[in-house]
N, C-alpha and C positions, 0 to 999 in steps of 0.2 A: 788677084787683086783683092785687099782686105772690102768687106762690107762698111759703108757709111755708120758712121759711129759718132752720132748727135746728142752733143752736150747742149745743156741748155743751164744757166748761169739765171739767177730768177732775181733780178735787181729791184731797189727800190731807195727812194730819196733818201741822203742820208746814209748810205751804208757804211761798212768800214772798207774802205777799198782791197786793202791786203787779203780781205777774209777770200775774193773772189781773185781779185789778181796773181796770188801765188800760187793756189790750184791750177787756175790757166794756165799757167806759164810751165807747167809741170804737163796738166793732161792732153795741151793741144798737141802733145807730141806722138800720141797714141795713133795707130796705123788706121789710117780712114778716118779721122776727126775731123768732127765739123762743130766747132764751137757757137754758140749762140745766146745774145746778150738779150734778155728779154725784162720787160715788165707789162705790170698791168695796162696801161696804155699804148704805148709803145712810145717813143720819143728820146728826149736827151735825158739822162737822171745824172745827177750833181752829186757827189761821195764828200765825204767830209774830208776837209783838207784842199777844196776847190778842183778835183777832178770832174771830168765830166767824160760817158758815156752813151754813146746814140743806142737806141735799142728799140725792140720789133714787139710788137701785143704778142702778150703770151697765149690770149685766144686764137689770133693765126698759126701754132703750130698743131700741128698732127698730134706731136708725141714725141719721145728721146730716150733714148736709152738710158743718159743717166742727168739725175737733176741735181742740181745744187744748189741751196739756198745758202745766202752769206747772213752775217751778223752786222748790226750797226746800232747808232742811233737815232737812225730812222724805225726800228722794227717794231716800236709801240704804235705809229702810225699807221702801218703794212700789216701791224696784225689784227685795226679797224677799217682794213680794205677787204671787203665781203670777194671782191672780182678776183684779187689778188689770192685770197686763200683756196677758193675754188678753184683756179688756173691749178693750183700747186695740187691741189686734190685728184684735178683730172691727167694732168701731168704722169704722176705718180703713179697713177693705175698699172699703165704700161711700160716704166722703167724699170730695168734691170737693177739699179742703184739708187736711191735718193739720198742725197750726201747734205749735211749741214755744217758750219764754223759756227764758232761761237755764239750768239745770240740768235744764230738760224735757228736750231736747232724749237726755242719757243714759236717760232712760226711753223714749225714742223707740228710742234703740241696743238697749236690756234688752229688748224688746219684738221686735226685729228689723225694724223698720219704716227703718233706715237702712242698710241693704247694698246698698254701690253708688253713695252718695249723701255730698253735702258735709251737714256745715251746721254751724251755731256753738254757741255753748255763752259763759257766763260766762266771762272769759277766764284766771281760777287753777283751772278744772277741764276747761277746752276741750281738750287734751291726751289727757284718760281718753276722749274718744270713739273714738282709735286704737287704743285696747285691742277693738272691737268689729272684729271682720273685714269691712273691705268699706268703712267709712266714713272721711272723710277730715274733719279737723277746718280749719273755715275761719274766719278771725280777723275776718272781714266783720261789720257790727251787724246784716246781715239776708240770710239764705242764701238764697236760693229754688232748688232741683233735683228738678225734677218738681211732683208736687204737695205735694211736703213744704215748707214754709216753717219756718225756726227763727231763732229772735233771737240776740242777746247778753243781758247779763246785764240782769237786772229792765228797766231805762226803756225797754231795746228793744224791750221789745213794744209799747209806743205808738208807735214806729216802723214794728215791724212790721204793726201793726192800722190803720194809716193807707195803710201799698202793697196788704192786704189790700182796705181801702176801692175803691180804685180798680180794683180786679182786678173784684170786683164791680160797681159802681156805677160806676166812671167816676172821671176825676181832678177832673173838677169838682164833685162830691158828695164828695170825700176832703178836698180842699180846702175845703171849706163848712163840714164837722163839724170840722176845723182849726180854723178859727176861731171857729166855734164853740162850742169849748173854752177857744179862747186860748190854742193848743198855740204858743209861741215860746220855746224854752227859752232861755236869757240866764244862767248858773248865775255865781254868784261866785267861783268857781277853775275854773281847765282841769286839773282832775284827774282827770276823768271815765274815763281810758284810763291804762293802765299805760304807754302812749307818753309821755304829756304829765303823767302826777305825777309829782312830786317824789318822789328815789329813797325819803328817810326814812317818805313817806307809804305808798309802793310796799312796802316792810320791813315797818313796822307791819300793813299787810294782810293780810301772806304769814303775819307770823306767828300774829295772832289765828285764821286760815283753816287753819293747820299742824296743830293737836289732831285735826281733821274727814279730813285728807287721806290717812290710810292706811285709814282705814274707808271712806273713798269709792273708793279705786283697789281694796279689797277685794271690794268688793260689785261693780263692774263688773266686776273680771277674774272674778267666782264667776256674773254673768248672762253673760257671753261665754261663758264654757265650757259654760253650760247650754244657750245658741243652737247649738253646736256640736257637742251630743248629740241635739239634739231633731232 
């Protein structure tokens, strides 16, 4: 019988739901998973786009094997939750893995779990990780350094949770639940990356993205300097 193997998913208002739901959906297939939906209080947390998920105080668990923090735009608010960054901090001690998607990965920084270390970020806020001392921002869809693993922006964590697959399990079990799924992306534009869209698409993004981005560079530079007193 495989050993109990407790994922813990670290939610918080606001998230972007894909960043956590398409890892799920990929890792709860792992031999002895026990997925678990957590935040800092514990209760219902509301994802953008009108989802909602029940979830348990991340103070009541023990500990997990591996953690995962998702991206949203809730995570300027989660990264001025002292409880919230701490859970992730004592979390993390004892994980095997600590995994981020896209804007996780700045909760990983507010937290101090990336001093020292690359890893990626959504690529219009991947930047603000140099605001944290120590970390180097990498433009890869999937960073691995040490036992931190961090994505790119949302789809990458189905990417991510598929090298995940194999780190565990083997590539011939990562490839089985590939298909499984009928993971073969085929998208109808190569616009996926600000390398390959079209500049007007590239514009229109920056600018819907521009309201968000002095509150995002505020809130990191104000958890940087708090890492820097503590």
């Amino acid at each position: 019988m495989s050993e109990p193997l407790t994922l813990v998913f670290a939610l918080y208002p606001r998230i972007t739901q894909l960043d956590f739901t398409g890892p799920h959906e990929l890792l709860w297939r792992l031999p002895g998973a026990h997925c678990v939906l957590a935040s800092s209080a514990g209760g219902r947390i509301e994802a953008d786009g009108g989802l909602g998920f029940d979830t348990v105080p991340l103070g009541d668990l023990a500990g997990c094997s591996v953690l995962v923090v998702p991206g949203g735009y809730g995570c300027v608010a989660a990264m001025e939750d002292a409880t919230f960054l701490h859970q992730l901090r004592r979390l993390a001690e004892g994980a095997d893995q600590v995994v981020s998607v896209c804007t996780g990965s700045l909760l990983l920084g507010a937290a101090g779990l990336l001093r020292g270390r690359r890893a990626a970020c959504h690529w219009a806020w991947r930047e603000l990780l140099a605001e944290f001392d120590g970390v180097t921002p990498d433009p890869a869809r999937i960073v691995r350094d040490g036992n931190v693993w961090s994505g790119g922006g949302v789809t990458a964590g189905i990417d991510l949770a598929l090298a995940l697959l194999a780190e565990r399990g083997g590539a011939g079990f990562a490839q089985a639940v590939q298909l499984a799924v009928e993971y073969a992306p085929a998208p109808p534009f190569d616009a996926g990356r600000p390398e390959t869209a079209p500049p007007a698409v590239i514009g229109a993004v920056q600018q819907r993205l521009a309201a968000m981005g002095a509150a995002r560079l505020e809130a990191v530079r104000r958890a940087a300097a708090a890492l820097r007193r503590a």
